[in-house]
C-alpha positions as CSV (number, residue, x, y, z in Angstrom):
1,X,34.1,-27.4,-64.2
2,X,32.8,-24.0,-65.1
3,X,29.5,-22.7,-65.1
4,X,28.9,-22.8,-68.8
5,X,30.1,-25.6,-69.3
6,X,28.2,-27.6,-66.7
7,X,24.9,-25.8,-68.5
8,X,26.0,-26.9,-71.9
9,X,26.2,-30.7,-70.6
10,X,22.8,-30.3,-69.0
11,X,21.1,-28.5,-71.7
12,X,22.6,-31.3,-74.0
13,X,21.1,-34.3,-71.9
14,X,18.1,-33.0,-71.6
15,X,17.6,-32.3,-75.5
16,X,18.9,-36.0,-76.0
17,X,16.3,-37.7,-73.4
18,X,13.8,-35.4,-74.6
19,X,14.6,-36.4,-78.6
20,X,15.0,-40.1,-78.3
21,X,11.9,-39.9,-75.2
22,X,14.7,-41.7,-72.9
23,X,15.5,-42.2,-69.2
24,X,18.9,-43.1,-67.6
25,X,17.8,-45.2,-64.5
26,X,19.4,-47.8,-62.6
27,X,17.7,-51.4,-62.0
28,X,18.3,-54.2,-60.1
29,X,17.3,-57.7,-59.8
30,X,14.0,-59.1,-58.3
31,X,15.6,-61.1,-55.9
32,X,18.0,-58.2,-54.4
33,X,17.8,-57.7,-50.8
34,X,17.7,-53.5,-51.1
35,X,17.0,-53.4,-46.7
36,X,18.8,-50.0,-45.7
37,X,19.7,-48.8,-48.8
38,X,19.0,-44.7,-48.4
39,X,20.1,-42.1,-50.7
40,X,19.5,-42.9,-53.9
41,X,21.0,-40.6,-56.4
42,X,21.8,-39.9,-60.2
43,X,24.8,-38.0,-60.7
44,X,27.3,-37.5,-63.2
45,X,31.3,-37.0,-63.3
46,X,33.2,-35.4,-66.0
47,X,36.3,-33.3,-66.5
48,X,39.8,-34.1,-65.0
49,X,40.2,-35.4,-61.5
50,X,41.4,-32.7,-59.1
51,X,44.6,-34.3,-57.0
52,X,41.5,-33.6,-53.4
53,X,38.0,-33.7,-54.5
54,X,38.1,-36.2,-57.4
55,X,36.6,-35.7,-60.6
56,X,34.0,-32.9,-60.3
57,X,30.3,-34.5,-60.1
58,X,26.6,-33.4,-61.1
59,X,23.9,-34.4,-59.1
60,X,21.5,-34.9,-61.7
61,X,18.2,-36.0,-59.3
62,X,17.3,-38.0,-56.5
63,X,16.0,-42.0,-56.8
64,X,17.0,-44.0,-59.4
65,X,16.3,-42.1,-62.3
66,X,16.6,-39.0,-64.4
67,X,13.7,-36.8,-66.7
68,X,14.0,-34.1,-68.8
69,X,11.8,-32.3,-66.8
70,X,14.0,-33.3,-63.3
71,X,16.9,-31.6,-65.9
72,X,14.8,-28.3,-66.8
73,X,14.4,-27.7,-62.9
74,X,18.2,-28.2,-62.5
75,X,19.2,-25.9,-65.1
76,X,16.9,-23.3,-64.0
77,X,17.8,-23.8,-60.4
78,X,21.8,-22.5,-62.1
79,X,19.8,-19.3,-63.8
């Protein structure tokens, strides 16, 4: 994935959130057991898969959900 296109796709999502005033999160139920669960991230794959890395992936923030404004510090952070 090139560098303008991985801009375009975060520019994008962060103009959607930030229109229809949305997070992408993940959930779980009440009664899960989340002991040792470390890591949490938000991350996106697009593109074709390459035959040894796999599809190429955006980390899009840490935890369990994603903001326009965790976005607008990812973009600038490819300026």
């Amino acid at each position: 994935m090139d560098h303008t296109t991985r801009i375009a796709f975060l520019t994008e999502l962060r103009d959607l959130l930030q229109r229809y005033d949305a997070e992408i999160s993940v959930d779980y139920d009440d009664t899960s057991d989340l002991h040792g669960v470390t890591g949490e991230a938000m991350s996106v794959s697009m593109g074709k898969a390459d035959r040894f890395h796999g599809r190429p992936t955006i980390l899009l923030g840490d935890g369990w959900g994603i903001e326009p404004e965790g976005l607008s510090r990812l973009l600038k952070s490819y300026e």
